[in-house]
C-alpha positions in Angstrom: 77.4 102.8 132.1 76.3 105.8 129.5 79.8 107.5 130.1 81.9 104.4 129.6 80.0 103.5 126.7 79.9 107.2 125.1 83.8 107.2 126.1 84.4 104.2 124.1 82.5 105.4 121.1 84.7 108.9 120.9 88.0 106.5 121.8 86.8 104.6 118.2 86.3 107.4 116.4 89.0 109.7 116.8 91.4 106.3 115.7 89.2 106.1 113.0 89.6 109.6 111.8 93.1 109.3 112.5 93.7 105.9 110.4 91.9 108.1 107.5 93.9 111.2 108.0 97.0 111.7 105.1 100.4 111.3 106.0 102.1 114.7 106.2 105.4 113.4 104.6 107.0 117.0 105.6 106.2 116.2 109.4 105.9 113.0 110.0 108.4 110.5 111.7 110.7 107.5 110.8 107.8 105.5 112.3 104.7 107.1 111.1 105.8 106.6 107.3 106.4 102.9 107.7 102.9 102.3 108.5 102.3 103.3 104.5 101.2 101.2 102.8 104.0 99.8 100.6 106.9 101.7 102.8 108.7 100.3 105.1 111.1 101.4 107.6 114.3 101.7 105.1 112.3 103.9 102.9 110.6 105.4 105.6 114.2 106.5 107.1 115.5 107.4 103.1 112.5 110.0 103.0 113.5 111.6 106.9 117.3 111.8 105.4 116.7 113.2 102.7 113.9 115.8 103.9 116.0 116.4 106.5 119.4 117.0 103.6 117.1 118.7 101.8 114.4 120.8 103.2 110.9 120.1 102.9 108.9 118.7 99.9 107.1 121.1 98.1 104.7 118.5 96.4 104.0 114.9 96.6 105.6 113.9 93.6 108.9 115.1 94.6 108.6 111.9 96.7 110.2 110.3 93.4 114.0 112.2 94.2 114.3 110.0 96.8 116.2 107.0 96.4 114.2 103.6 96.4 110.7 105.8 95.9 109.6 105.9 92.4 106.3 107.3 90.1 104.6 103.8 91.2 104.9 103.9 94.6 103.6 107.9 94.6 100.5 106.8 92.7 99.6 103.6 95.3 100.2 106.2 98.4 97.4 108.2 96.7 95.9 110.0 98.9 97.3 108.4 101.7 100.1 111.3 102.1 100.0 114.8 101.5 102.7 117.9 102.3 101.7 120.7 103.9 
């Protein structure tokens, strides 16, 4: 019972810590962008294409030279995405 319990409790956590962790925008998927909040899967595929055109982003707000993603949207990602 302690194990199933104590596996549970790590199971929780380590989504938690994952639902907290930023977005590498330089790494991550068509799929892991859309779960952004405020990006769906168009401009989730837009920021693929063009990292994939382009190269990687060297900072977060280079976000902006892609079509469709503007200063607003950078500033309500927040911390929610980071390049690395």
């Amino acid at each position: 019972m302690r194990t199933i319990l104590f596996s549970t409790l790590c199971g929780v956590l380590l989504m938690a810590a994952t639902a907290l962790a930023a977005v590498n925008i330089n790494k991550a998927s068509v799929s892991e962008i859309s779960q952004l909040k405020g990006i769906g899967e168009v401009k989730a595929q837009a920021i693929v294409d063009y990292r994939e055109k382009h190269g990687a982003f060297a900072s977060v707000a280079d976000l902006a030279k892609v079509k469709g993603i503007g200063d607003k949207t950078i500033e309500k990602l927040g911390k929610d995405i980071t390049v690395q």
